[in-house]
Biopython code that builds the backbone (N, CA, C, O; Angstrom):
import numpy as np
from Bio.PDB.StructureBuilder import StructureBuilder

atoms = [
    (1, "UNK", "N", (0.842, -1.167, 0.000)),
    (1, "UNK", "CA", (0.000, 0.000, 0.000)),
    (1, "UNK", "C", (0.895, 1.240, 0.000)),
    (1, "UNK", "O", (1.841, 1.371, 0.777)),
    (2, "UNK", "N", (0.546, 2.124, -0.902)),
    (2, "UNK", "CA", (1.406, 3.370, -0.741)),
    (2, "UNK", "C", (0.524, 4.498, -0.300)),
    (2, "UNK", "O", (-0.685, 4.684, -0.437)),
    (3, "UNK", "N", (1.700, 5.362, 0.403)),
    (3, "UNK", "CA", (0.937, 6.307, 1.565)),
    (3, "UNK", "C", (0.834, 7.918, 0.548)),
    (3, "UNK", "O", (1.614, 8.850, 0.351)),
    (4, "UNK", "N", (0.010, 7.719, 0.283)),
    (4, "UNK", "CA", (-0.453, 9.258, -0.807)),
    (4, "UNK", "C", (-0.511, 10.323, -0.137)),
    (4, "UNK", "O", (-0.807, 10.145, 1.045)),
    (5, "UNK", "N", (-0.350, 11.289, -0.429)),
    (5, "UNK", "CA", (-0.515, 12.778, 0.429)),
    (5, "UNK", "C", (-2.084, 12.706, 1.151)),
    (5, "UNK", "O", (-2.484, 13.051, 2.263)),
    (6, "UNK", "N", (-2.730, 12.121, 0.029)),
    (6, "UNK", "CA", (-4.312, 11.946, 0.817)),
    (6, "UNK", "C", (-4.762, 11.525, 1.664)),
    (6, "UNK", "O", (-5.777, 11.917, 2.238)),
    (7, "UNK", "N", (-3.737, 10.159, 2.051)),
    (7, "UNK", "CA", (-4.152, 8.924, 2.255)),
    (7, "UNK", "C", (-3.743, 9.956, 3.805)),
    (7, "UNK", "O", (-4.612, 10.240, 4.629)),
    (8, "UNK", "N", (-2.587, 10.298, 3.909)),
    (8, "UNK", "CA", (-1.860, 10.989, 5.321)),
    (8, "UNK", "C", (-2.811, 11.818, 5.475)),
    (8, "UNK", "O", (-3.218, 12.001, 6.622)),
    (9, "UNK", "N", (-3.250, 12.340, 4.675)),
    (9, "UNK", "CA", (-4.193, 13.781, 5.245)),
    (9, "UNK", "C", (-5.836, 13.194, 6.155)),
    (9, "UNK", "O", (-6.539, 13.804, 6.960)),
    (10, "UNK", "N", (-5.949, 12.021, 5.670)),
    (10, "UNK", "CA", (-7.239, 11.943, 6.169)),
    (10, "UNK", "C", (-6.804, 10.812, 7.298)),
    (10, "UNK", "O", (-7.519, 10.838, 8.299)),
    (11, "UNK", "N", (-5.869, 9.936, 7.299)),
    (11, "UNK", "CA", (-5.076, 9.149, 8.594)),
    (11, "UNK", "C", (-5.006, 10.253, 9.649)),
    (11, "UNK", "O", (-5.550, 10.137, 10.748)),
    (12, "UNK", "N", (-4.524, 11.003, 9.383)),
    (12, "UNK", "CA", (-3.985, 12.404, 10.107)),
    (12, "UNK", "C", (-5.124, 12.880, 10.962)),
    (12, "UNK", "O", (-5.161, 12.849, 12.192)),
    (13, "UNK", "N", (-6.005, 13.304, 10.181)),
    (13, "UNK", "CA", (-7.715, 14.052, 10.798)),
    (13, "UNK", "C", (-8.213, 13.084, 11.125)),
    (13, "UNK", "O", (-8.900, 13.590, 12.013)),
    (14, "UNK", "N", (-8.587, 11.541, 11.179)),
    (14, "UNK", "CA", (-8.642, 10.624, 11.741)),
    (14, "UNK", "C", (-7.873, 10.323, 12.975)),
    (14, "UNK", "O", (-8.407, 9.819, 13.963)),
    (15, "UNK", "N", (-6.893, 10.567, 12.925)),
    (15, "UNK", "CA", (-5.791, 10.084, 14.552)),
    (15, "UNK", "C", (-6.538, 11.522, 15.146)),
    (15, "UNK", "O", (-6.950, 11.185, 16.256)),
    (16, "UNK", "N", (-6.853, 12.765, 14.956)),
    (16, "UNK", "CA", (-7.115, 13.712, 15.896)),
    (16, "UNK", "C", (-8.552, 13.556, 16.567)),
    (16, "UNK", "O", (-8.838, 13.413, 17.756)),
    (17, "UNK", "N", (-9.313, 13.623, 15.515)),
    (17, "UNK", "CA", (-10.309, 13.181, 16.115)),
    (17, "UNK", "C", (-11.006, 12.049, 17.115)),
    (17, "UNK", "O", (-11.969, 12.220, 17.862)),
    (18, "UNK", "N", (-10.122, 10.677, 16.874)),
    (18, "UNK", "CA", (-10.061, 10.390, 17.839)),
    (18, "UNK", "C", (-9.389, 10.459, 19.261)),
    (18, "UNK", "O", (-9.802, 9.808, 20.220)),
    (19, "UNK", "N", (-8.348, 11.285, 19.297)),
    (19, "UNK", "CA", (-7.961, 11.832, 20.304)),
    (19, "UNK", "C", (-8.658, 12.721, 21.031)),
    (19, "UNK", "O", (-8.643, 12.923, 22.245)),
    (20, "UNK", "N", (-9.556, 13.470, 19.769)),
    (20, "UNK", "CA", (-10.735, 14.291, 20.550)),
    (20, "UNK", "C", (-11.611, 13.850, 21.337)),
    (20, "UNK", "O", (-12.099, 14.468, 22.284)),
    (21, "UNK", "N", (-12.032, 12.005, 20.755)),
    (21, "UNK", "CA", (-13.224, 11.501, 21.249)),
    (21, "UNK", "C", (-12.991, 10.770, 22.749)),
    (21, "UNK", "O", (-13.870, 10.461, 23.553)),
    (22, "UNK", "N", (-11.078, 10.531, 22.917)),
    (22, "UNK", "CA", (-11.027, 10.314, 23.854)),
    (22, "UNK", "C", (-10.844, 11.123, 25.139)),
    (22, "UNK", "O", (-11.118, 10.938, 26.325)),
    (23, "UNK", "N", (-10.209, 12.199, 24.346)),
    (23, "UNK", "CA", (-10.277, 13.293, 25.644)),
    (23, "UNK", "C", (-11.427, 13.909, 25.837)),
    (23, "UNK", "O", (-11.306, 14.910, 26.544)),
    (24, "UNK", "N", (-12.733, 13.637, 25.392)),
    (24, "UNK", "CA", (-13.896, 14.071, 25.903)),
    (24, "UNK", "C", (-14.295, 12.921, 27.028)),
    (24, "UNK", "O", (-14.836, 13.017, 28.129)),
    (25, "UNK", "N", (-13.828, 11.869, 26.323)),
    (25, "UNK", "CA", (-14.509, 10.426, 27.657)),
    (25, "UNK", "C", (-13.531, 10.629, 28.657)),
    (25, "UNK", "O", (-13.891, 10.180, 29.745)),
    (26, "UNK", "N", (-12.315, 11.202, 28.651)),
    (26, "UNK", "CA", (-11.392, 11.195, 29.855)),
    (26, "UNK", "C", (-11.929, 12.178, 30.980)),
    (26, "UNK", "O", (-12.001, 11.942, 32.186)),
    (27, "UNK", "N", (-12.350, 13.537, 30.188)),
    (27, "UNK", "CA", (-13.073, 14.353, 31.056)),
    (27, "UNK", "C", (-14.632, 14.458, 31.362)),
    (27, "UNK", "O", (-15.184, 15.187, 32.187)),
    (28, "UNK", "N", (-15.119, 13.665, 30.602)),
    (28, "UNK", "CA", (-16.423, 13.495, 30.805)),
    (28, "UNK", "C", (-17.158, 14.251, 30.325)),
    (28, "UNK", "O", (-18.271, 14.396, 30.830)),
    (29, "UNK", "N", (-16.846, 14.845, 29.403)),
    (29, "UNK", "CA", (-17.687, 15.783, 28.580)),
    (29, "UNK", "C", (-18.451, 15.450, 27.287)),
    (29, "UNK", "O", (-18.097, 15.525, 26.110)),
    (30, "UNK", "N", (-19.826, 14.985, 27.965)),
    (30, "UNK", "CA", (-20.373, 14.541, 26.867)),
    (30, "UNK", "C", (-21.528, 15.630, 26.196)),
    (30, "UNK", "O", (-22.516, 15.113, 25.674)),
    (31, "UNK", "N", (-21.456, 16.600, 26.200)),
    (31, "UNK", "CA", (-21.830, 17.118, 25.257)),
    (31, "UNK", "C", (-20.587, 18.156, 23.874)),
    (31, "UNK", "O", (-20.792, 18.824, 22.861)),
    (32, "UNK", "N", (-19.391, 17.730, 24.654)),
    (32, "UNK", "CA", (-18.666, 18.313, 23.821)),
    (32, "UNK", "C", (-18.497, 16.999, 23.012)),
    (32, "UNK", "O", (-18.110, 17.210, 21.863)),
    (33, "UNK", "N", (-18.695, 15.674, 23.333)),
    (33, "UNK", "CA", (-18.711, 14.538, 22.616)),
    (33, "UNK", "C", (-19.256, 14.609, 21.648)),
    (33, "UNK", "O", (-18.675, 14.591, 20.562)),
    (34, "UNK", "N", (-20.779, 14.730, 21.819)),
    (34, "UNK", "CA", (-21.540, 14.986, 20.754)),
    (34, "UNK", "C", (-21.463, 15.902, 19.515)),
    (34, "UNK", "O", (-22.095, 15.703, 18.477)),
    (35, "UNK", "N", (-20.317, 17.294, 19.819)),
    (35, "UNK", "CA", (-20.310, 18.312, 18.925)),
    (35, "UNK", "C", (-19.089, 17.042, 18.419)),
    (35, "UNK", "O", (-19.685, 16.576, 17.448)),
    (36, "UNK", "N", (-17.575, 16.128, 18.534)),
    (36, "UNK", "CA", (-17.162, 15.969, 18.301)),
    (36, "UNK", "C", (-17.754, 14.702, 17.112)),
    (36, "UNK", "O", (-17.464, 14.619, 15.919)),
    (37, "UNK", "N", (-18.270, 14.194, 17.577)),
    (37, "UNK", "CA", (-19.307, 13.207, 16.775)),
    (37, "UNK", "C", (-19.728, 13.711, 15.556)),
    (37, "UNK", "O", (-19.434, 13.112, 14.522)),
    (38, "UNK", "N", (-20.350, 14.690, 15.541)),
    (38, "UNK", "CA", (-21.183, 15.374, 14.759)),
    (38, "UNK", "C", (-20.183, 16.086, 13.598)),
    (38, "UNK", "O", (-20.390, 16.020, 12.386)),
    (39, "UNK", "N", (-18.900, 16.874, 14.330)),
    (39, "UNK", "CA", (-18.207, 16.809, 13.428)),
    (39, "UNK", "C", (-17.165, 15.709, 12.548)),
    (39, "UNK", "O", (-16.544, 16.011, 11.529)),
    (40, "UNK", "N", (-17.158, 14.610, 13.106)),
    (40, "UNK", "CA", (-16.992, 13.672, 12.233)),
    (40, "UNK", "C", (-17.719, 12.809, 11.946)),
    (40, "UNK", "O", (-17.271, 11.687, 11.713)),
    (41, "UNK", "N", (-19.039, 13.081, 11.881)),
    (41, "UNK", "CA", (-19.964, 12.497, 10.964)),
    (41, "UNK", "C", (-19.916, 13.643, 9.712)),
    (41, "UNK", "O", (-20.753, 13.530, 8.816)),
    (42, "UNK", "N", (-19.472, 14.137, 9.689)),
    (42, "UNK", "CA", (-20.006, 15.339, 8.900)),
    (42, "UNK", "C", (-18.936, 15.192, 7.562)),
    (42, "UNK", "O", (-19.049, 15.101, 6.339)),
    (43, "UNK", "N", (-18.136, 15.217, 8.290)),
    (43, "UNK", "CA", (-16.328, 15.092, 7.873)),
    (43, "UNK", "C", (-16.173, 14.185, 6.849)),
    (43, "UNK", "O", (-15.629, 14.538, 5.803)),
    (44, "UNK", "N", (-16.806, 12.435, 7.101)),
    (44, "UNK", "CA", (-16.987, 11.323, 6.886)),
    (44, "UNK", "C", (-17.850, 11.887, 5.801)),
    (44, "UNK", "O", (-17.405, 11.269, 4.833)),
    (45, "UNK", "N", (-18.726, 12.603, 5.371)),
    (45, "UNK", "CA", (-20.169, 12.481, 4.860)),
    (45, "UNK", "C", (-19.429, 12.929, 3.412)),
    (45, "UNK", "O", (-19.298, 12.268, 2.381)),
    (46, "UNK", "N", (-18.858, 14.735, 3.827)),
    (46, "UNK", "CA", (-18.335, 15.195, 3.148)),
    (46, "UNK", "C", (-16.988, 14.476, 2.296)),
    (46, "UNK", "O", (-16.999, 14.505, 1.065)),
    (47, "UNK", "N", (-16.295, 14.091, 2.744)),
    (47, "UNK", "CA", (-15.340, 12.562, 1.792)),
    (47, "UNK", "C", (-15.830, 11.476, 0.918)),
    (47, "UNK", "O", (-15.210, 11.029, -0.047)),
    (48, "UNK", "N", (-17.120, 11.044, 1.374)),
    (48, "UNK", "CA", (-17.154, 10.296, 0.820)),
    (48, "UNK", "C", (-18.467, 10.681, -0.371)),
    (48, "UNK", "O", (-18.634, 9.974, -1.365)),
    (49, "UNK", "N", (-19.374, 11.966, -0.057)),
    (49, "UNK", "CA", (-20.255, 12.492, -1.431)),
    (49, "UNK", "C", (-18.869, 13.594, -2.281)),
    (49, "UNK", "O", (-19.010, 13.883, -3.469)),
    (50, "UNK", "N", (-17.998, 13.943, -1.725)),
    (50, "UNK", "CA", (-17.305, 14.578, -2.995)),
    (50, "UNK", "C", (-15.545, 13.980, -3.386)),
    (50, "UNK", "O", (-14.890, 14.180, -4.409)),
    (51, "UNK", "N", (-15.280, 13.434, -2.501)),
    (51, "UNK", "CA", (-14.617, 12.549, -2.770)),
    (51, "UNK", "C", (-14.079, 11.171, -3.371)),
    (51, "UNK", "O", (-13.112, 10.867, -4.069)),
    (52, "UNK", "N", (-15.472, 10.252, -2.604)),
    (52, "UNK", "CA", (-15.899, 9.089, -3.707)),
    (52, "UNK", "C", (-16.615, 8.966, -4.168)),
    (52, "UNK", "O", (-16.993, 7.813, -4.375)),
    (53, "UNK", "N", (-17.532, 10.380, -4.811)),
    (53, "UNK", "CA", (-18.757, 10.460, -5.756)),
    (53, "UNK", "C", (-19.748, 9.126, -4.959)),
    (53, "UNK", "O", (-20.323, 8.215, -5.554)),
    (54, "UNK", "N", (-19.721, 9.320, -3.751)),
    (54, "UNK", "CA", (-20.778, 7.842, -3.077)),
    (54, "UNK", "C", (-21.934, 9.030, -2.886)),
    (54, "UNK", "O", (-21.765, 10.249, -2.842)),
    (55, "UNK", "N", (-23.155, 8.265, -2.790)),
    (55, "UNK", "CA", (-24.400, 9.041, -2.405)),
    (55, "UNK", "C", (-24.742, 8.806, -1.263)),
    (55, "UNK", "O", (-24.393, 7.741, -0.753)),
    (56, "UNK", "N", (-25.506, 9.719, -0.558)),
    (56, "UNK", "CA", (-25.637, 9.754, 0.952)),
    (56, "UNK", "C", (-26.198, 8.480, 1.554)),
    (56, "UNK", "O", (-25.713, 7.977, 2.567)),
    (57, "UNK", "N", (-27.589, 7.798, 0.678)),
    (57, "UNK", "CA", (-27.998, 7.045, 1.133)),
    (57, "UNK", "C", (-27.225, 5.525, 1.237)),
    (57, "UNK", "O", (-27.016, 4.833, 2.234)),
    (58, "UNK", "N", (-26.946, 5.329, 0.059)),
    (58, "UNK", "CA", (-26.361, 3.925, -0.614)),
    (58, "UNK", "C", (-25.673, 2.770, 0.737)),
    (58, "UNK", "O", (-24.867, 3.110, 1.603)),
    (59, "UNK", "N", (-26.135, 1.727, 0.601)),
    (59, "UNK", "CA", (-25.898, 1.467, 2.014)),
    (59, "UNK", "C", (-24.344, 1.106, 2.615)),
    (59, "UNK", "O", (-24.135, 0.822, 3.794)),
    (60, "UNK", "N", (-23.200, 1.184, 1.455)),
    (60, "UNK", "CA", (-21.773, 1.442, 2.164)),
    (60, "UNK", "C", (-21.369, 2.553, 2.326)),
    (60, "UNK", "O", (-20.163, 2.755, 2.466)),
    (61, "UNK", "N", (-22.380, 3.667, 2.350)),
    (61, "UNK", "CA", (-21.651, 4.873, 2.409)),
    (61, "UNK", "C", (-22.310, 4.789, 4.218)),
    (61, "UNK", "O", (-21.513, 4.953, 5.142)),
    (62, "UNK", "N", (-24.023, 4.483, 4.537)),
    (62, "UNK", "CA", (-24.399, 3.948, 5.645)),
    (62, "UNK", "C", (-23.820, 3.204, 6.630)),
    (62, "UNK", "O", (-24.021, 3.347, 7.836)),
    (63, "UNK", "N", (-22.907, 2.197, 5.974)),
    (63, "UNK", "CA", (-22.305, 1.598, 6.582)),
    (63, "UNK", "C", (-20.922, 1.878, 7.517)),
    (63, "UNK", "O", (-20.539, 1.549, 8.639)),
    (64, "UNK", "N", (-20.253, 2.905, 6.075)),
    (64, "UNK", "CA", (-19.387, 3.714, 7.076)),
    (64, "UNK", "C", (-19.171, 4.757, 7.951)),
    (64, "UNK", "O", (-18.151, 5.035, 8.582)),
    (65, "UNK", "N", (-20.726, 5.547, 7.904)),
    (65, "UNK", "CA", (-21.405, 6.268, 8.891)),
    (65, "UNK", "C", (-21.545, 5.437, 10.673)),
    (65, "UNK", "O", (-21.152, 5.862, 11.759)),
    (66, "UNK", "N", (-22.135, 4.380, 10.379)),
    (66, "UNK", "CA", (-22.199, 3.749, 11.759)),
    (66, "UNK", "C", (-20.701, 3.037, 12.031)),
    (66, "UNK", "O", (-20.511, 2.580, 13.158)),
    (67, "UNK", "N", (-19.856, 2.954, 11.237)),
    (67, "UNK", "CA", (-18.632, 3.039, 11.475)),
    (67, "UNK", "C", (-17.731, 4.140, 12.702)),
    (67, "UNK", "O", (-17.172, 4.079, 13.797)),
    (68, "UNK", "N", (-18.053, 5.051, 11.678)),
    (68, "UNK", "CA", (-17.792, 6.165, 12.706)),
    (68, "UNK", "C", (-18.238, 6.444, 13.823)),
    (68, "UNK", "O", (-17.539, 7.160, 14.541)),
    (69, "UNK", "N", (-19.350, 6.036, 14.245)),
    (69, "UNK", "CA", (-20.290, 6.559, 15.263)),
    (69, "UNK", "C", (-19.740, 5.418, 16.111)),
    (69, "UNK", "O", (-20.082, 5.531, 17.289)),
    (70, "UNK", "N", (-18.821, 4.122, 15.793)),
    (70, "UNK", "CA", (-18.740, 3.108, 17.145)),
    (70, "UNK", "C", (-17.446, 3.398, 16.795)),
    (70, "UNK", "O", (-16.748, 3.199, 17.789)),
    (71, "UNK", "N", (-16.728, 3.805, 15.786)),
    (71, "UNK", "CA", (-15.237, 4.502, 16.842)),
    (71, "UNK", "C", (-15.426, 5.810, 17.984)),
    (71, "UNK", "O", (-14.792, 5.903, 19.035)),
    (72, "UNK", "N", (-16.214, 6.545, 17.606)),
    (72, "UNK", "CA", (-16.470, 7.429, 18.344)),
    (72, "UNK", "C", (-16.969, 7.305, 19.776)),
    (72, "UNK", "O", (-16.850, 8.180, 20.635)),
    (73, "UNK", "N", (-17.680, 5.826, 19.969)),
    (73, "UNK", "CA", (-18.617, 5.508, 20.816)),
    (73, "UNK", "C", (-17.027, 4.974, 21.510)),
    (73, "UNK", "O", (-16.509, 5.802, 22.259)),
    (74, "UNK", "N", (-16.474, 4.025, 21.352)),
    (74, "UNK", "CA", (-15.155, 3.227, 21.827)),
    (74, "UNK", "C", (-14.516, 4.551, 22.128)),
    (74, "UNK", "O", (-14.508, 4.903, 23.308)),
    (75, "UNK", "N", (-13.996, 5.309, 21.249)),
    (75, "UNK", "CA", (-12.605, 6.203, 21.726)),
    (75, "UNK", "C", (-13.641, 6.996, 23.054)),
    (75, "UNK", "O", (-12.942, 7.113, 24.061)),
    (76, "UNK", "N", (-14.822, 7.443, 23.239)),
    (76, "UNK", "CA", (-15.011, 8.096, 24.331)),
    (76, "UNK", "C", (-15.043, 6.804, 25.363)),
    (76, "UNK", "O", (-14.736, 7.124, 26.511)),
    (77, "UNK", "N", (-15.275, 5.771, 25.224)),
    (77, "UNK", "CA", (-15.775, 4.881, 26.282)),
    (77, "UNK", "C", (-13.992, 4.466, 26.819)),
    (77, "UNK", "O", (-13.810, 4.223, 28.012)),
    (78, "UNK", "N", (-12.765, 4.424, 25.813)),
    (78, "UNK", "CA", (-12.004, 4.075, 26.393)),
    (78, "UNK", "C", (-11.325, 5.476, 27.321)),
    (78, "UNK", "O", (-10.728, 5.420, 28.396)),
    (79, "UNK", "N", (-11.633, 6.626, 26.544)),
    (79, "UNK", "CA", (-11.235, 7.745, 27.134)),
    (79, "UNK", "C", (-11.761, 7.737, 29.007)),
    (79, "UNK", "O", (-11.113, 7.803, 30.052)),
    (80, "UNK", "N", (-12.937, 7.646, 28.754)),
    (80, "UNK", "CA", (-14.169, 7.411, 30.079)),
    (80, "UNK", "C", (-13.435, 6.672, 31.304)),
    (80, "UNK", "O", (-13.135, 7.144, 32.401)),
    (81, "UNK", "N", (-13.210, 5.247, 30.749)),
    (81, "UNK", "CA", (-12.383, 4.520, 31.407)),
    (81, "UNK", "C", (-11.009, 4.865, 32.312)),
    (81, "UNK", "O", (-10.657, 4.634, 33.469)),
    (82, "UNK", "N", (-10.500, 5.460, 31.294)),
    (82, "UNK", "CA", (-9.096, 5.800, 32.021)),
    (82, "UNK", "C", (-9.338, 6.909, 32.963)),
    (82, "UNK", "O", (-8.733, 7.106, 34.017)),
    (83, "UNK", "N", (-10.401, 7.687, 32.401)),
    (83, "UNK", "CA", (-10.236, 9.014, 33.603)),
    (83, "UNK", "C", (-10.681, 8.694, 34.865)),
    (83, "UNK", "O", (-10.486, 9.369, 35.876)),
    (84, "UNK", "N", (-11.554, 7.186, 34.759)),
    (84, "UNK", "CA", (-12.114, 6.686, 36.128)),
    (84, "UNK", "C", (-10.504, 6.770, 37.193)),
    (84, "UNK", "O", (-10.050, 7.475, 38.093)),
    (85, "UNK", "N", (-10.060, 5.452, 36.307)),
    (85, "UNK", "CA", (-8.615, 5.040, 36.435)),
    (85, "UNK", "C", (-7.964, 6.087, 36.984)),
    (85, "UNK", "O", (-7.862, 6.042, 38.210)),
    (86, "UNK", "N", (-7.561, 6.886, 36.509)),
    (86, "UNK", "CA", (-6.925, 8.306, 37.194)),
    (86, "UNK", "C", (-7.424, 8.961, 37.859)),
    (86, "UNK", "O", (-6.735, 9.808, 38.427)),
    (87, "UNK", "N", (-8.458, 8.919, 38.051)),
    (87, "UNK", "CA", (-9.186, 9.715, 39.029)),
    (87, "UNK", "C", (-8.982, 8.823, 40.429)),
    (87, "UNK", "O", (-8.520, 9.312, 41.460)),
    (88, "UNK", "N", (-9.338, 7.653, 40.313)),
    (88, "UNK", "CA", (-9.175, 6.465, 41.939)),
    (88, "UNK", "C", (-7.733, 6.412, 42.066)),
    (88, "UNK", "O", (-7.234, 6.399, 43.191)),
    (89, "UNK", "N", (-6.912, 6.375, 40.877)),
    (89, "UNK", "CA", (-5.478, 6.092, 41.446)),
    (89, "UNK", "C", (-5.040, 7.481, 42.040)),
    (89, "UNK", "O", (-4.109, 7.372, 42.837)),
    (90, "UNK", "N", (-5.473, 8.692, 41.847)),
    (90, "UNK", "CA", (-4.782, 10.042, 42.860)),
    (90, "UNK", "C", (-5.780, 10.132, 43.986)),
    (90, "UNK", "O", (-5.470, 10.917, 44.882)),
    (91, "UNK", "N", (-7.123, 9.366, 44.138)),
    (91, "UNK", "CA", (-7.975, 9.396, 45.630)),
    (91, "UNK", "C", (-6.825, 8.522, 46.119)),
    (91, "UNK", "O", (-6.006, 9.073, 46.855)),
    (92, "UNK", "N", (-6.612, 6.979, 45.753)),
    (92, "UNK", "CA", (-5.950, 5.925, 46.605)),
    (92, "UNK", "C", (-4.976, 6.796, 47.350)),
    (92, "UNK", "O", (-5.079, 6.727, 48.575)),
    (93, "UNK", "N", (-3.973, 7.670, 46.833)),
    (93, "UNK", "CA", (-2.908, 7.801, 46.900)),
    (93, "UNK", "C", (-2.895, 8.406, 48.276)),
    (93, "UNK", "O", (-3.634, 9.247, 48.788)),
    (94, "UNK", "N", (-1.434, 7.483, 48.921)),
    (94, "UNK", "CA", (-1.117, 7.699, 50.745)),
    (94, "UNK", "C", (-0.340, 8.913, 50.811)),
    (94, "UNK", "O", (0.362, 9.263, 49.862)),
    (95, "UNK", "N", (-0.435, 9.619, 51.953)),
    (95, "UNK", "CA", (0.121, 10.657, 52.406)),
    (95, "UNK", "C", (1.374, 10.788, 52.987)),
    (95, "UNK", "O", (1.551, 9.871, 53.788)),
    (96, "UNK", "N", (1.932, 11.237, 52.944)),
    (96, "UNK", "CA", (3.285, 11.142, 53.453)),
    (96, "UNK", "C", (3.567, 10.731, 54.942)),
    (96, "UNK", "O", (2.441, 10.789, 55.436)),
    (97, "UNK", "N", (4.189, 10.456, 55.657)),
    (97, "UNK", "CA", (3.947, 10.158, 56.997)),
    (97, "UNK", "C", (4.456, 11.629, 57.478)),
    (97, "UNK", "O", (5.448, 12.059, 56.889)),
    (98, "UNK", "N", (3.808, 12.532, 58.605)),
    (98, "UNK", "CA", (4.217, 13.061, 59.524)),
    (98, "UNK", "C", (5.158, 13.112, 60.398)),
    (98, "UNK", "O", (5.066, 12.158, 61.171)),
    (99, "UNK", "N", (5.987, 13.767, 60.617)),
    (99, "UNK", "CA", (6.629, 13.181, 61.531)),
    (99, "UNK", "C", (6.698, 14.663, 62.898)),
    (99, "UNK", "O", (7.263, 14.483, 63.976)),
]
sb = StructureBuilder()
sb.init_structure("model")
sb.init_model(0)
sb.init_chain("A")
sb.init_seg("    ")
for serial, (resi, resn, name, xyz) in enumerate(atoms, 1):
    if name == "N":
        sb.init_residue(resn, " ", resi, " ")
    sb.init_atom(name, np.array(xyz, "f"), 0.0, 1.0, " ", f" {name:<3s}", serial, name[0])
structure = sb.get_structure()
């Protein structure tokens, strides 16, 4: 497989966005989730009606719509996860002893 300027450009806006989707589940911000969602549903929509001449409905263009929507669903749920994680591991954490 060769890596096209394109191919990087949309790998690229792909790796951010999900970084977006996880740092919304890390902080728990789910309505900034939703704007993040929304903009990569949108993102997705726009690539693939002027990009791969696909039509909105057709059901692999559908298909890679709910694609997106369960990376999005995973990157916040793993984001979610960890902030639990970090959040109990600095409650656990012991105090220094007094002396």
């Amino acid at each position: 497989m060769t890596l096209t300027p394109t191919l990087v450009a949309l790998l690229s806006v792909f790796a951010v966005w999900m970084i977006a989707c996880i740092w919304t589940g890390f902080r728990a911000r789910v309505l900034w989730f939703f704007l993040v969602l929304a903009i990569g549903l949108a993102l997705n929509a726009t690539w693939m009606v002027f990009g791969l001449n696909a039509r909105v409905f057709e059901p692999h263009a559908l298909l890679a719509q709910l694609s997106v929507l369960f990376y999005a669903v995973g990157g916040f749920g793993l984001g979610w996860l960890a902030g639990r994680v970090a959040k109990r591991w600095r409650e656990s954490r012991v105090d220094p002893p007094s002396s």
